[in-house]
C-alpha positions as CSV (number, residue, x, y, z in Angstrom):
1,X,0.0,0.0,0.0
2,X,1.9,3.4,-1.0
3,X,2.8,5.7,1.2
4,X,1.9,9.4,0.2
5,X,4.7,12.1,0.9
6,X,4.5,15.7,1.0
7,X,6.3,15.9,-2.6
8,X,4.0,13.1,-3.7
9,X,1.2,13.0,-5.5
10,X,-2.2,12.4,-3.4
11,X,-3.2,8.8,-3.0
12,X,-6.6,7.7,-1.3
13,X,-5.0,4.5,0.0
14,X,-7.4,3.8,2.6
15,X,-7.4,0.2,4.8
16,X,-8.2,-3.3,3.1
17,X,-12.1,-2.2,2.0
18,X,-13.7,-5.3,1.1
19,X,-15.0,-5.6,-2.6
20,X,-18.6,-4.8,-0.6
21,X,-17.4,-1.3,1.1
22,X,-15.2,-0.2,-1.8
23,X,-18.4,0.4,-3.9
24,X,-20.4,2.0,-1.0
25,X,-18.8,5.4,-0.4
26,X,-20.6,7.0,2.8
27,X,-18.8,10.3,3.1
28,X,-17.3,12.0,-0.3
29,X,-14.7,15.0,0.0
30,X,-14.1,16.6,-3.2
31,X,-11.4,19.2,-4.0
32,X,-12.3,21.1,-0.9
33,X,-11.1,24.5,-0.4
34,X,-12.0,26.9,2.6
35,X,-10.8,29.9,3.2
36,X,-12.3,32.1,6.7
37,X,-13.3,36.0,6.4
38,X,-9.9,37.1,7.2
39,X,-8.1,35.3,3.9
40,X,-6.6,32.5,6.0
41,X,-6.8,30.0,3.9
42,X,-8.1,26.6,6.1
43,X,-8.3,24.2,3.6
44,X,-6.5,23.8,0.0
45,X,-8.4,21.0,-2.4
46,X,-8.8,18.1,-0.1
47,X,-10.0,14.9,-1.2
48,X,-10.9,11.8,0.4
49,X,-13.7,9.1,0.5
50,X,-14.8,7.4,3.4
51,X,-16.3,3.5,3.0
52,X,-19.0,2.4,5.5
53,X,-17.6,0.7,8.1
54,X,-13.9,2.7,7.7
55,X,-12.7,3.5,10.9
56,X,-10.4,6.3,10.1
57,X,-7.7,8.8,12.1
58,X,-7.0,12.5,10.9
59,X,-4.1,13.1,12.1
60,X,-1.6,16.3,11.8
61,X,-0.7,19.7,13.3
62,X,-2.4,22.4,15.4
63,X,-3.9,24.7,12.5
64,X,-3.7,22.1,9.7
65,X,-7.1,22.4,8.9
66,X,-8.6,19.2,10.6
67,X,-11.1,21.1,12.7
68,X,-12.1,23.0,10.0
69,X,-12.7,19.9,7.6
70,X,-14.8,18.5,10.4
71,X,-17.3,21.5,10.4
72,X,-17.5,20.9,7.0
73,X,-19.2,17.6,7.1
74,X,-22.8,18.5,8.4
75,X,-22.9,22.4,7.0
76,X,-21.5,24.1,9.8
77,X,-18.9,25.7,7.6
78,X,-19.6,25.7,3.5
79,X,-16.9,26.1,1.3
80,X,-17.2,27.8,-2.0
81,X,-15.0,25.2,-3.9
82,X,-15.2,21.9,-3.8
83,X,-18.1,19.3,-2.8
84,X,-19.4,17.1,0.6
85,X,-21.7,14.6,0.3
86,X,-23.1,12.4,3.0
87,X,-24.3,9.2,2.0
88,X,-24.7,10.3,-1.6
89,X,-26.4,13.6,-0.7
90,X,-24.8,17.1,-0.9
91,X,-24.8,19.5,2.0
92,X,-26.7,21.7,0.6
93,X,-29.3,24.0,2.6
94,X,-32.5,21.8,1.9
95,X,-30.3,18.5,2.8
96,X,-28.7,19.3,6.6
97,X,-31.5,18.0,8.3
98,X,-31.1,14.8,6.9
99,X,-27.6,14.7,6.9
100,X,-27.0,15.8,10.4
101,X,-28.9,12.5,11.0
102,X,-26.9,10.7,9.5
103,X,-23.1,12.2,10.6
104,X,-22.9,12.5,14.6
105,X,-20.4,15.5,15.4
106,X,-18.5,15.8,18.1
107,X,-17.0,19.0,19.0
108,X,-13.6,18.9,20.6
109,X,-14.5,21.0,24.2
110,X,-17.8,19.4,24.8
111,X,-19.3,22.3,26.7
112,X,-20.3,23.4,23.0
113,X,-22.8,20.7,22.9
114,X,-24.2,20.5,26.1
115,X,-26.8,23.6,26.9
116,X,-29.5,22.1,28.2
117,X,-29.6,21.9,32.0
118,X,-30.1,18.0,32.8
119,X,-28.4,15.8,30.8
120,X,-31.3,13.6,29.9
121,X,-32.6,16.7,28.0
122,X,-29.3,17.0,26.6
123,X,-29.5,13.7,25.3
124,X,-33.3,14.2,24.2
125,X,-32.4,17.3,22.1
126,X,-31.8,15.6,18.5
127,X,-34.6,13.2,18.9
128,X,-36.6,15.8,19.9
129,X,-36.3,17.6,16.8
130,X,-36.3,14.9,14.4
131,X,-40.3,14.4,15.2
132,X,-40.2,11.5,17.1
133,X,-42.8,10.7,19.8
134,X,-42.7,11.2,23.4
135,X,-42.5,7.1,24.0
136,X,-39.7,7.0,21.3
137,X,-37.6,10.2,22.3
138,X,-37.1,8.4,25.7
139,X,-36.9,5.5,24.6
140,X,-33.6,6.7,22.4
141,X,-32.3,8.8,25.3
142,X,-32.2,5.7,27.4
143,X,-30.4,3.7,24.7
144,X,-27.6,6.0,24.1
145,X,-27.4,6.9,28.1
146,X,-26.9,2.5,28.7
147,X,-24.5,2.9,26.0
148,X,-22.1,5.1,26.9
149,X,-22.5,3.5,30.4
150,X,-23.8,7.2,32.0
151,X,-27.3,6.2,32.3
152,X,-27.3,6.9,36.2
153,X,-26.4,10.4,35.6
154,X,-29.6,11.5,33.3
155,X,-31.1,13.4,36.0
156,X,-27.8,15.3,36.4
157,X,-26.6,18.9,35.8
158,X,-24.6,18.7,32.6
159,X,-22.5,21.5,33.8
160,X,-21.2,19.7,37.1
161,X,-20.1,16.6,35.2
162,X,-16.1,16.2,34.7
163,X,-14.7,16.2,31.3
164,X,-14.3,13.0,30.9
165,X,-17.8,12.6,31.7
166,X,-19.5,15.4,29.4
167,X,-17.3,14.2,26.7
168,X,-19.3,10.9,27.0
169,X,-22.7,12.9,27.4
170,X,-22.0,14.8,24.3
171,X,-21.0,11.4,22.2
172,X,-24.4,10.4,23.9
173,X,-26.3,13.1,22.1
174,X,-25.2,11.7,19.0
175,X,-26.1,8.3,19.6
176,X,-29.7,9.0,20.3
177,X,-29.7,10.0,16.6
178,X,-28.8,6.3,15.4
179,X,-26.3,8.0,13.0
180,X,-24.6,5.7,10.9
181,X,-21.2,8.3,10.6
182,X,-19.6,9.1,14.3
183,X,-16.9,12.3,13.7
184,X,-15.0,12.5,16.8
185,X,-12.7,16.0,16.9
186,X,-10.6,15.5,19.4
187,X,-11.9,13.2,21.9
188,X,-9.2,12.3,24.0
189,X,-7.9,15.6,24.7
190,X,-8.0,16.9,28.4
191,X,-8.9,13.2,30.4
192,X,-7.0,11.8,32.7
193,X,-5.4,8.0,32.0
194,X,-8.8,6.6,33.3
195,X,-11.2,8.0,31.6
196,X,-9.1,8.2,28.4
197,X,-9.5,4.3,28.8
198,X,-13.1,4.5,29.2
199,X,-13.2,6.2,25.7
200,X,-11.2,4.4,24.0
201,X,-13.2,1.5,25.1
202,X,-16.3,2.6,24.1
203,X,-15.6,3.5,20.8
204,X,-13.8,0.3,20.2
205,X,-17.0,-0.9,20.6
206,X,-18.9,1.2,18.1
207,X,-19.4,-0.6,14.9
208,X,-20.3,2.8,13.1
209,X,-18.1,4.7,10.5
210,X,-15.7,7.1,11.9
211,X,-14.0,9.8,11.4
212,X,-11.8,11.1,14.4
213,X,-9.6,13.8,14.2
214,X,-6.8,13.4,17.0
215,X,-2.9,14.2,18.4
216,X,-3.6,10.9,20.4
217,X,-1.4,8.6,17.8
218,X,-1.2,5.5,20.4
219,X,-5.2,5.7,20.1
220,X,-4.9,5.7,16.2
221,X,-2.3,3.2,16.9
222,X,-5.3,1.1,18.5
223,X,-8.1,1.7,17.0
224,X,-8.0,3.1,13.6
225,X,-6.6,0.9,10.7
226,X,-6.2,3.8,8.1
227,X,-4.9,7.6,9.1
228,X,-5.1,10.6,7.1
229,X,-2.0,13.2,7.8
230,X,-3.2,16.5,7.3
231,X,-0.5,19.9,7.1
232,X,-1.3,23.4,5.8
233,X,-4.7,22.6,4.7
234,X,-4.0,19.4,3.2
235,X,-4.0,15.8,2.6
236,X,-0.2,14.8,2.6
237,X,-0.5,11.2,3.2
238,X,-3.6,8.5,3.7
239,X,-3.0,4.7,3.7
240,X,-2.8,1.8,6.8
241,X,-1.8,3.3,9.9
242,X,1.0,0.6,10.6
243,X,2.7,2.0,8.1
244,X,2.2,5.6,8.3
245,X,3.5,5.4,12.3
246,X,6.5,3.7,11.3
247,X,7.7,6.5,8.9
248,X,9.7,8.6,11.6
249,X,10.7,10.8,8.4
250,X,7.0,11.3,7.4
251,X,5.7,12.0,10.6
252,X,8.5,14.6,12.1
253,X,8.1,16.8,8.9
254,X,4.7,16.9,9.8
255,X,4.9,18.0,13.4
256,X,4.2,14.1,14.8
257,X,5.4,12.3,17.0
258,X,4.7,8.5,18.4
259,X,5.1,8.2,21.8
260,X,7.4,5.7,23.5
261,X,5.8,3.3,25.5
């Protein structure tokens, strides 16, 4: 499987999709450019596809643009140039509502998705607006609660919870919407060893598509059989993680660095 260098041209490599996956695209990045009000430029024609079932790292940098390519995937951010689709369907105004129940976003400081003052109604927010009944909404918020393993806190303030434990409320909020896409921007960063654990183990558990943007490489290392390096706005290299983590070269020119266990 190649390995794609800054000087290189851009590969998709992506991990082993089976002949089933490799024809079932779920999330589509085409040529995406983004620039923010002040001419930084964010984002500089990325392209990558997503299979269902991919369990894929972004990787790279503070300011490489991996944040910004995350708010890109359910029309928080639009760019001008280039294309998102979700499960075949553009991000366009009259699609969000379907696609942001399809593609569960998680921001990086969870405080940004928990407003409402018990976490149950935290939780019940999504379903809530989707339509659903009473009976259902519940039904949904106890689901995702057993899932995460925080039902016992539902009747909770959402702002006296510890990070570790909001960041599994807010992944919580998600889940009630049965998406079939989990993005995950940074959700390692600020827990201590034990509840960094607890994450890890829940998401190993997850059998949706990801897309989790991290600095944590020994998660990546665990969990995520393909990583995307991302520098200056783009793609530099995409292919199996293995082999990605074991180019020292690679991974110092782009401000990486595996950890030593």
């Amino acid at each position: 499987m190649p390995i794609v260098h800054p000087e290189a041209a851009q590969v998709s490599a992506g991990a082993e999709a089976t002949s089933d996956n490799a024809l079932d695209p779920i999330l589509q990045i085409e040529r995406l450019t983004f620039a923010y009000p002040d001419g930084r430029v964010a984002l500089r024609d990325v392209s990558l596809t997503l299979h269902r079932g991919e369990k894929t790292a972004l990787v790279g940098p503070n300011g490489a643009g991996k944040s910004t390519l995350m708010l890109h995937l359910n029309g928080i951010l639009n760019a001008a140039n280039g294309a998102v689709k979700v499960a075949g369907l553009p991000t366009s105004k009259e699609n969000l509502p379907r696609i942001r129940g399809i593609i569960g976003l998680v921001f990086q400081n969870p405080d940004d998705q928990l407003f409402s003052p018990t976490v149950f109604e935290d939780v019940a927010f999504g379903p809530l607006h989707m339509g659903l009944p009473e009976d259902e909404v519940r039904s949904r918020v106890v689901e995702a609660l057993s899932q995460v393993d925080m039902l016992e806190y539902q009747h909770r303030l959402s702002h006296h919870l510890s990070v570790g434990e909001k960041k599994r409320i807010a992944i919580a909020t998600v889940l009630s919407m049965r998406p079939q896409i989990l993005a995950l921007d940074e959700p390692t960063a600020g827990l201590d060893p034990r509840a960094r654990r607890r994450l890890i183990e829940l998401l190993r558990e997850r059998s949706e598509t990801m897309l989790v943007s991290t600095h944590d490489l020994l998660m990546v290392r665990e969990l995520f059989p393909r990583m995307i390096i991302m520098d200056e706005g783009r793609v530099v290299a995409d292919g199996p993680t293995e082999e990605l983590l074991a180019d020292e070269p690679l991974l110092q020119a782009h401000g990486l660095e595996l950890p030593r266990c």
